[in-house]
C-alpha positions as CSV (number, residue, x, y, z in Angstrom):
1,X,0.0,0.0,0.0
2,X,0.9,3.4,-1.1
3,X,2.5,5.6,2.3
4,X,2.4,9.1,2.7
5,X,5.5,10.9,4.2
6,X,6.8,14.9,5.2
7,X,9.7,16.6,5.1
8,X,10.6,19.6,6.6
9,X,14.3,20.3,5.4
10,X,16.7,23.5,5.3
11,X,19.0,23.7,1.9
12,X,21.9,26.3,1.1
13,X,23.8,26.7,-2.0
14,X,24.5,29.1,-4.4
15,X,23.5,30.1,-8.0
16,X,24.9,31.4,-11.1
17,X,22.7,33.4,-13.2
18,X,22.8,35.2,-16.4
19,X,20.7,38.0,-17.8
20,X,19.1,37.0,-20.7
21,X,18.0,39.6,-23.7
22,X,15.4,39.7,-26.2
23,X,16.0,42.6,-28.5
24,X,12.1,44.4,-29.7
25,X,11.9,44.7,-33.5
26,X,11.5,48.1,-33.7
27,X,14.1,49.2,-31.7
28,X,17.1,51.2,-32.6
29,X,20.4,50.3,-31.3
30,X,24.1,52.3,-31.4
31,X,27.2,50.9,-32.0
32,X,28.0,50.5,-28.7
33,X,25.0,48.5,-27.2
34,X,26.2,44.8,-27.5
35,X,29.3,45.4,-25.5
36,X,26.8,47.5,-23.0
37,X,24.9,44.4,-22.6
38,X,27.2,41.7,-22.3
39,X,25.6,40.7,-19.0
40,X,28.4,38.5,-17.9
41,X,27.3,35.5,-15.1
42,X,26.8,36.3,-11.3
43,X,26.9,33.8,-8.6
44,X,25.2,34.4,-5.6
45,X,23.9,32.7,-2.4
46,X,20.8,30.5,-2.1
47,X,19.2,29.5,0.9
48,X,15.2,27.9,1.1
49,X,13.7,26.0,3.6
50,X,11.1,23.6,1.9
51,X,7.9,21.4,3.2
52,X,7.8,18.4,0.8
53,X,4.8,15.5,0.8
54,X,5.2,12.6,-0.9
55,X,3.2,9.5,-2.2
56,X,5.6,7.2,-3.6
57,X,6.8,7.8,-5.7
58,X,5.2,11.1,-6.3
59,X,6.3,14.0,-4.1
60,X,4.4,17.5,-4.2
61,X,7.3,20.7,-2.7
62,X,6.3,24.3,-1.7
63,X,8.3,26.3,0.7
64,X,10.2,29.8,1.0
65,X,13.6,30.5,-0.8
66,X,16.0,33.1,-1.1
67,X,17.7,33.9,-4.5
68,X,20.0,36.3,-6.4
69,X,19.9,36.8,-10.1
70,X,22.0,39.4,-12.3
71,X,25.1,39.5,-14.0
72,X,28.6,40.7,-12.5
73,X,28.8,43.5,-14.6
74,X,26.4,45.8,-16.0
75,X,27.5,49.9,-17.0
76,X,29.2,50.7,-14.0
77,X,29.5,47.9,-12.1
78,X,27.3,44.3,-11.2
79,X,23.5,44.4,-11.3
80,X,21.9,42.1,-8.9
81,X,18.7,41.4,-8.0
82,X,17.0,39.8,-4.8
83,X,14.2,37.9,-5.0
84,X,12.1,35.9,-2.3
85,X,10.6,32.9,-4.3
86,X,7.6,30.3,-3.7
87,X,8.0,27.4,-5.5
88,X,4.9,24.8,-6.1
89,X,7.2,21.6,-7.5
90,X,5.8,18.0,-8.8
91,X,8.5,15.1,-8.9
92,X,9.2,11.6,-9.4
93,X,11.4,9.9,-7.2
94,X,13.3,6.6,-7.7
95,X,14.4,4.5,-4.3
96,X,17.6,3.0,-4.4
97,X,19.3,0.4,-2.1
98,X,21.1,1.7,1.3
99,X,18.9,4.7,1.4
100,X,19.5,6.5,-1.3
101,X,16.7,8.1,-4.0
102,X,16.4,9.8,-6.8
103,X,14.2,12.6,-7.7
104,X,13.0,14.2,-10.9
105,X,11.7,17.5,-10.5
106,X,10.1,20.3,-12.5
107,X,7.4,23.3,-11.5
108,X,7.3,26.8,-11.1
109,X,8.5,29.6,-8.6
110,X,7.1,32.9,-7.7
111,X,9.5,35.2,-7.1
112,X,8.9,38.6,-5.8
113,X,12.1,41.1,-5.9
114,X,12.6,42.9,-2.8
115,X,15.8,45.1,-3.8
116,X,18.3,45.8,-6.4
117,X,21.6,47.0,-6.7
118,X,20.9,49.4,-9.6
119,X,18.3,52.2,-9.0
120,X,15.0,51.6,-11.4
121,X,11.7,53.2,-11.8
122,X,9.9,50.2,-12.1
123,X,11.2,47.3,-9.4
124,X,9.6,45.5,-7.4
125,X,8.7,43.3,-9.7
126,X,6.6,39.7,-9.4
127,X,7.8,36.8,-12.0
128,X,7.4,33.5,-12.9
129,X,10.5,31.2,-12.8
130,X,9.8,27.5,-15.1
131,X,11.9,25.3,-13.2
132,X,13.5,21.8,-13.5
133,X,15.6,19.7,-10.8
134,X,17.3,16.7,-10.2
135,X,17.9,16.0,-6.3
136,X,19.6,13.1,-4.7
137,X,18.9,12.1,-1.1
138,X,20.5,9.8,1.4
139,X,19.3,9.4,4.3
140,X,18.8,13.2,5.7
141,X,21.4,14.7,3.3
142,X,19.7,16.4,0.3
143,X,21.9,17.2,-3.0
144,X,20.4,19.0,-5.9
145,X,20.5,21.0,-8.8
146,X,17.9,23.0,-11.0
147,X,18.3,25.6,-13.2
148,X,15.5,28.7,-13.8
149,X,13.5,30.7,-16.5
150,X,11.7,33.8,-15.6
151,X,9.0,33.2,-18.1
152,X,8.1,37.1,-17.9
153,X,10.8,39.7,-18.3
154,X,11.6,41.2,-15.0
155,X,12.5,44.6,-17.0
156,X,10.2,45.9,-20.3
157,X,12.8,48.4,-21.5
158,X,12.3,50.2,-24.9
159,X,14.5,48.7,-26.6
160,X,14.4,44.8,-25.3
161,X,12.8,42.4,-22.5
162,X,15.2,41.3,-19.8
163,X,15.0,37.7,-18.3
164,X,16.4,35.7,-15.6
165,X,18.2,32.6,-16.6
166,X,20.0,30.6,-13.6
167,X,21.4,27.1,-12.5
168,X,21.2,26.9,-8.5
169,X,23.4,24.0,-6.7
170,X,22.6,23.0,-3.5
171,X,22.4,20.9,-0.4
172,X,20.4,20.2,2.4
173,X,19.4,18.4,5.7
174,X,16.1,16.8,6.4
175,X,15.1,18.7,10.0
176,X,11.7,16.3,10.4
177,X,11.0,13.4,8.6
178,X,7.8,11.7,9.6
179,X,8.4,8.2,8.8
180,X,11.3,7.8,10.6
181,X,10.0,9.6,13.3
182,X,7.1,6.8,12.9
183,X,9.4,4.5,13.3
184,X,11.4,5.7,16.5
185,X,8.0,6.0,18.1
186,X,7.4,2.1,16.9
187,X,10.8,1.4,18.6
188,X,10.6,3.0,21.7
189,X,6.9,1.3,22.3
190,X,8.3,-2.2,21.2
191,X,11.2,-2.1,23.8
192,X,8.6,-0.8,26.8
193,X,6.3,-3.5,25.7
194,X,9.7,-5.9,26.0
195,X,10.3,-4.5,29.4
196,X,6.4,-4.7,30.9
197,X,6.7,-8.8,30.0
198,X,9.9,-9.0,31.3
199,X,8.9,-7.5,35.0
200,X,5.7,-9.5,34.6
């Protein structure tokens, strides 16, 4: 019979991200623009705590997440952006012998932007991040990677749409796990049980 499980886990990592351009068709660009607009990579921390429920082998994640996306030089210096993101996340997941799974994961994140580090008129913005993972667990160490879309542009400029592109790397700790707390609790009943007959 199918078993339901939770997880409660913390993760930290860090991400390299990439701004992404999409030039408008009417726009009129000098001879100076593409080296403007480079938009070298930026890494930056990553830290989430996720809540994750699964049905073998499907597992449903939500939680809270902390990102940074920009690029490490932009005009005058890096431009980076930090978001607070809530992802909603559907995987797969493959046991393996000794503990160890497998987990096949794809969904989408809302990220809201709380600051910059270049001065806009229009921040603060909400976007959608597509997102695809592959995590590896054993035990109650978590190992992952997923990479990110922003499937809006996080900047309509006149001249282009900006997007997020990143690939986050990460790893975790499982803080509650409720089937092998289950299981403790089965334990600890089993041995009082063992002691009650014995005194008897």
């Amino acid at each position: 019979m199918a078993t339901s499980q939770h997880q409660i886990s913390f993760c930290g990592g860090w991400t390299a991200s990439k701004i992404v351009e999409f030039i408008k068709p009417d726009a009129s660009l000098g001879s100076v623009y593409n080296d403007l607009h480079a938009f070298p990579i930026n890494h930056g921390i990553y830290g989430a705590i996720e809540y994750e429920y699964t049905l073998y082998p499907f597992k449903l994640s939500t939680g809270i997440s902390a990102t940074e996306f920009g690029t490490s030089r932009f005009i005058l210096g890096a431009w980076v952006m930090y978001y607070i993101n809530i992802p909603i996340m559907i995987g797969y997941q493959w046991k393996l012998p000794k503990d160890v799974s497998i987990t096949l994961k794809g969904g989408a994140e809302i990220a809201i932007e709380t600051s910059s580090t270049v001065a806009t008129n229009n921040k603060w913005q909400t976007i959608a991040l597509g997102t695809m993972g592959l995590e590896a667990s054993w035990k109650r160490l978590k190992f992952g990677l997923k990479g990110q879309f922003s499937m809006n542009p996080f900047r309509d400029w006149k001249t282009s749409y900006l997007h997020h592109l990143g690939i986050t790397t990460y790893v975790g700790y499982v803080l509650f796990d409720s089937e092998k707390n289950k299981k403790r609790r089965a334990k600890r009943l089993a041995k009082k049980e063992s002691k009650t007959i014995t005194n008897y």
